[in-house]
N, C-alpha and C positions, 0 to 999 in steps of 0.2 A: 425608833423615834418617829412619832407622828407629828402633821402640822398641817394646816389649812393651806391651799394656796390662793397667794390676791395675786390678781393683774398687776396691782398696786406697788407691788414689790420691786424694788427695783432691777431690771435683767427681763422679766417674769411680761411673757405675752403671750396670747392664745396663738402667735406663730412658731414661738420656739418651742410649746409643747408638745407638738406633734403634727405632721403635714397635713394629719385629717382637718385641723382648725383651718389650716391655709385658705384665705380667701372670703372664710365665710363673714358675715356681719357678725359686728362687734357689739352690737345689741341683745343679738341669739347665744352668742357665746359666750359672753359675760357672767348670763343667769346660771348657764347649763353648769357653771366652774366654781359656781357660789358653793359647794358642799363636797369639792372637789377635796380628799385627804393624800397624802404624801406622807409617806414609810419609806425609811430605809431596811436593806432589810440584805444578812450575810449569804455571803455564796454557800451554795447547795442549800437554799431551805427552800421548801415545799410553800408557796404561795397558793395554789387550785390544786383540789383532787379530782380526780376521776367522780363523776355522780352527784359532786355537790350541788348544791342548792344556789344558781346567778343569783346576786343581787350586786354587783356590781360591775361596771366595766373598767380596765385597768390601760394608763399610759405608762408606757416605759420612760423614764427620763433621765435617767444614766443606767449603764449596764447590760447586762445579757440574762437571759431567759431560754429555756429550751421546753417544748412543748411536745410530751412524751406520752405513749399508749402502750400496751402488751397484745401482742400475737396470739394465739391460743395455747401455743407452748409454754405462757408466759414467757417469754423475754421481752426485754425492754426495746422500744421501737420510738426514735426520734423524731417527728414531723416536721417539726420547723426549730429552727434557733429566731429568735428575734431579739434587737436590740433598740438604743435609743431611741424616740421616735412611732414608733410602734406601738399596736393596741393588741390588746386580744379579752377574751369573755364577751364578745360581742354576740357571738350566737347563742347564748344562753339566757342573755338579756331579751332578743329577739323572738327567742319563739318558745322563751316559758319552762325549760325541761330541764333536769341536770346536766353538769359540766359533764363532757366527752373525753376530757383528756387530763393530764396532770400539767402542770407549768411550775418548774424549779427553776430557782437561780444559777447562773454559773458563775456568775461575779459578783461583787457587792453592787448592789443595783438598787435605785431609789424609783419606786413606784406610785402612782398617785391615780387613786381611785375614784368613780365617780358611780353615784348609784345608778340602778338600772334605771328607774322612771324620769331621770334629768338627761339620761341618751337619749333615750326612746323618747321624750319631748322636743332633743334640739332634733331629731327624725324629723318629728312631727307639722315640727312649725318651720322647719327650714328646706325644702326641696336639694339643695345644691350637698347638703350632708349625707342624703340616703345616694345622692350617686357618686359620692365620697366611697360610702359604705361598699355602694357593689362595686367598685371599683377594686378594691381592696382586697374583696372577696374572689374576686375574675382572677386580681396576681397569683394568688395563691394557689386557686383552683388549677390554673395555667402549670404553676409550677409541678404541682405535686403529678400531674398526668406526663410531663415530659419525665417526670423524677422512675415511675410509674413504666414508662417506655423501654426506659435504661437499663430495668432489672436483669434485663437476662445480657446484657453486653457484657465485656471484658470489664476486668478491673480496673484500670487501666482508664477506661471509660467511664466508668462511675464515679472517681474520684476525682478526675476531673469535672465531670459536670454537678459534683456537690461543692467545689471550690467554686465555679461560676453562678449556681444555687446561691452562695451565700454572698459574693461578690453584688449581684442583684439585689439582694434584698438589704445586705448591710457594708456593700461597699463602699469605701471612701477612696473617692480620688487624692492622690499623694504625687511627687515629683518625678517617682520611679515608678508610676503603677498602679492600680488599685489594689487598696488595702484591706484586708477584712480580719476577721480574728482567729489568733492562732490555736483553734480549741484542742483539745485534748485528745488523745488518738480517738480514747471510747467512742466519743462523741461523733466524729466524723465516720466509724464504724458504722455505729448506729442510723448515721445521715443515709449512708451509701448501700447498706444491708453488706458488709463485707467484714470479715476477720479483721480484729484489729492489727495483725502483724501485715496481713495483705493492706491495709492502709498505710503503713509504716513505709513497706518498701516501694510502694506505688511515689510515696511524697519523696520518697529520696530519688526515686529516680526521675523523678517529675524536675527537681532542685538540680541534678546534674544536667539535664536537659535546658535549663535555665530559662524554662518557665514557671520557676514561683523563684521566691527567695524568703527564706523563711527568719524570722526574729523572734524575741523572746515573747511578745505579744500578738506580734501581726504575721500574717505571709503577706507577702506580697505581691502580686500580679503583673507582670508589667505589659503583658498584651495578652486583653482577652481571646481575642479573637484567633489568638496562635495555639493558646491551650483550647479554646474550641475544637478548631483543626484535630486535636488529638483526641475526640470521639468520633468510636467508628459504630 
């Protein structure tokens, strides 16, 4: 299903679309959304390959996404999950080349696309959106180097700091805790570089230690700062 989106709509503002609009003028942002399209679109399908050709930049605005590469062994290698809120194709918009990486759906997720020459314009005319941009680009860079550090720690350690990884980036505060989503072993394998069964037993024991609590959708967190404590 595709469809255009208007400001106009009712619900529908350049702040609920994604935190990058936050703040900006409504003059700037207006234009840059005029050709802005919206896809639904089923879990597990291929949205970016590896190599292709930007011409668009993507918000996410319901759902999850996982942003995947191959190792030279070929296996499959997770980088990021992201969810509502969230952009990505941005660096391919930016500096001309093909896409770096794949981006599949994990969920039914609705996506809405903007061409690359109406970013790289609200770039252009707007100052406060390019230090949006690095801004965005610092989190992640941040992340991926502590993610990067962890490699050689215990298990133990790694699984917890891909639980506070995603807590970061798609936590939600809740009454017990922050929330984040409850993905699939592979998935968190992937995130961590570990055996899916060594992910298995890490979450169970993590669950009797009664730092997560886990549901059919979410786990749930109730102190970061206690499952911090548990990387060494």
């Amino acid at each position: 299903m595709e469809e255009r989106y208007s400001l106009q709509a009712p619900g529908n503002s350049w702040m609920n679309l994604a935190p990058f609009f936050q703040g900006l003028p409504e003059a700037v942002v207006e234009p840059a959304l005029n050709h802005l399209v919206t896809r639904t679109h089923p879990a597990n399908q291929v949205i970016l390959l590896e190599n292709d050709w930007g011409g668009s930049v993507y918000f996410i605005m319901e759902g999850w996404v996982k942003i995947r590469t191959y190792n030279l062994e070929g296996k499959e290698v997770t980088l990021n999950i992201l969810g509502k809120g969230e952009l990505f194709g941005e660096m391919a918009a930016l500096d001309e080349v093909p896409r770096s990486t794949d981006v599949i759906t994990l969920t039914p997720t609705v996506i809405g696309s903007m061409p690359s020459q109406d970013f790289l314009k609200l770039l252009y005319t707007e100052p406060m959106a390019g230090v949006r941009l690095a801004q965005l680009m610092a989190r992640r860079l941040r992340q991926v180097n502590r993610r990067l550090r962890l490699r050689e720690s215990d298990s133990q350690s790694r699984v917890a700091d891909t639980l506070l990884f995603l807590a970061e980036g798609q936590g939600k505060k809740a009454q017990a805790g922050t929330e984040i989503p409850n993905l699939p072993h592979r998935e968190l394998s992937s995130l961590s570089g570990l055996a899916r069964e060594t992910v298995t037993r890490v979450l169970t024991r993590l669950e009797k230690k009664g730092l997560i609590k886990r549901e059919q959708d979410v786990i749930c967190i109730p102190d970061l700062s206690a499952l911090e404590r548990m990387i060494v």
